[in-house]
PLY file of the C-alpha trace (Angstrom):
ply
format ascii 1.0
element vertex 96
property float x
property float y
property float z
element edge 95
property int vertex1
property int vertex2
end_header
-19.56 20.29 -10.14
-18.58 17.25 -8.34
-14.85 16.04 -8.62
-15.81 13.08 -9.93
-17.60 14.41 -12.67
-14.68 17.05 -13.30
-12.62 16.04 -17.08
-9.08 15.27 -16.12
-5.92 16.94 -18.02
-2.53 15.42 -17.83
-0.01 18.39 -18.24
3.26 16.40 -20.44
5.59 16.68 -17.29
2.81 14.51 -15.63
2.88 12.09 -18.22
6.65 11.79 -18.24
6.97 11.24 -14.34
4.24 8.63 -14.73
5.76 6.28 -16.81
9.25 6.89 -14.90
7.54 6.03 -11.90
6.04 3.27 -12.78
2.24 5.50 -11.86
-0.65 4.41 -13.26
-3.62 6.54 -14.61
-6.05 4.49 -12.11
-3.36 5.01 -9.09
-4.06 8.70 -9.98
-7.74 8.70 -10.85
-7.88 6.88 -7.14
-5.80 9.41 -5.80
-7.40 12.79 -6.59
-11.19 10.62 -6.04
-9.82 9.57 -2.23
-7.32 11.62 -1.54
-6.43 14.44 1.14
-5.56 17.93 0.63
-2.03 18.34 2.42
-1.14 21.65 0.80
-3.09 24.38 -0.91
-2.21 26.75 -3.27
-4.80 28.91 -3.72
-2.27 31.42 -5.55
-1.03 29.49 -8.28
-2.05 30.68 -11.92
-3.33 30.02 -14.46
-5.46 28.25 -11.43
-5.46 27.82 -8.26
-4.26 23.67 -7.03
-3.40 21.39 -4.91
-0.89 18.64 -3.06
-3.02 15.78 -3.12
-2.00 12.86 -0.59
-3.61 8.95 -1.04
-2.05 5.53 -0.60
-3.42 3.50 -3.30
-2.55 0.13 -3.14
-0.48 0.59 0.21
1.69 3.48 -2.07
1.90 6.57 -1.03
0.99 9.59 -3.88
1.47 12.65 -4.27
-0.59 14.14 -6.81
-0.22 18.11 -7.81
-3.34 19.32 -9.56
-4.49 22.48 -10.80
-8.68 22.89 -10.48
-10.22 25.36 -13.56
-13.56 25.55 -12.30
-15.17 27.45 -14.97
-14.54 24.56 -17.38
-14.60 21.63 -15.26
-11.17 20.30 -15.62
-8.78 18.96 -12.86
-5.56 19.44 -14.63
-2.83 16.84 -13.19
0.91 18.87 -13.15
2.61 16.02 -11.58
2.59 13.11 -9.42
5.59 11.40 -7.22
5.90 8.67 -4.73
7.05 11.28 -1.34
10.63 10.60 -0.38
10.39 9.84 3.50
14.26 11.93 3.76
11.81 15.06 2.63
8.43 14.41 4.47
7.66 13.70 8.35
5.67 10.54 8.57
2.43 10.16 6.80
3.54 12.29 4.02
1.53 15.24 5.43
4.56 17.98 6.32
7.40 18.59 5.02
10.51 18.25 7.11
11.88 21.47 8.44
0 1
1 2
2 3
3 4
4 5
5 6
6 7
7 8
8 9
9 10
10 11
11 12
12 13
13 14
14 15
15 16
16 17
17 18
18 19
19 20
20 21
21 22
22 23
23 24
24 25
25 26
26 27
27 28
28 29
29 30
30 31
31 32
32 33
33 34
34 35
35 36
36 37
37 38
38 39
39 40
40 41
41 42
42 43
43 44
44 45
45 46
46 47
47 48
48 49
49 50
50 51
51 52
52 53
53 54
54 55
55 56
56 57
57 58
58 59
59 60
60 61
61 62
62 63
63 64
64 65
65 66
66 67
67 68
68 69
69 70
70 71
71 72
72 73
73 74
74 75
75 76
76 77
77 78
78 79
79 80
80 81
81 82
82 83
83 84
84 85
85 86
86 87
87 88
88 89
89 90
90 91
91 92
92 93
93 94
94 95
C-alpha cells in the first residue's frame, strides 16, 4: 500500500504538541507525503516508525510516526519544529 493511500492516526500527545506549536494537519500531511527518513526505528512496538524530516513552508518538521502495515495506518506520535542547540544543520543528526 502506497503512503499516500495509508489512513492517518493522530496519537493525543500529537494533537496536543500541534496546537502548542502552532502545526497544522496539512504541514504534517505534507510532511510524512515529502518527507525524509532521518532515523529509523525498526524496534519500536506496538510498530515499528520513524523520524520524519520536511520543511514545509520553509519550516523545518519533525514528524515521529509509527507504520501498522497490516491495517494501513500511519499513526502520527508526535511532531516538533527541531531545536538547532540539539541538531547539526539540516536537522539530519543529532549533535553529539
Amino acid at each position: 500500500m502506497a503512503a499516500q493511500d495509508r489512513k492517518i492516526v493522530y496519537r493525543m500527545h500529537a494533537i496536543e504538541r500541534m496546537f502548542q506549536r502552532g502545526i497544522s494537519h496539512e504541514s504534517v500531511l505534507a510532511a510524512l507525503a515529502a518527507g525524509e527518513v532521518v532515523e529509523d526505528y525498526p524496534t519500536d512496538t506496538p510498530y515499528p516508525s520513524a523520524l520524519i524530516l520536511s520543511f514545509v513552508n520553509g519550516r523545518p518538521l519533525h514528524v515521529v510516526a509509527a507504520h501498522d502495515q497490516v491495517n494501513g495506518l500511519s499513526i502520527v506520535v508526535t511532531v516538533y519544529e527541531p531545536d538547532p542547540a540539539k541538531w547539526e544543520l539540516g536537522f539530519k543528526r543529532r549533535k553529539s
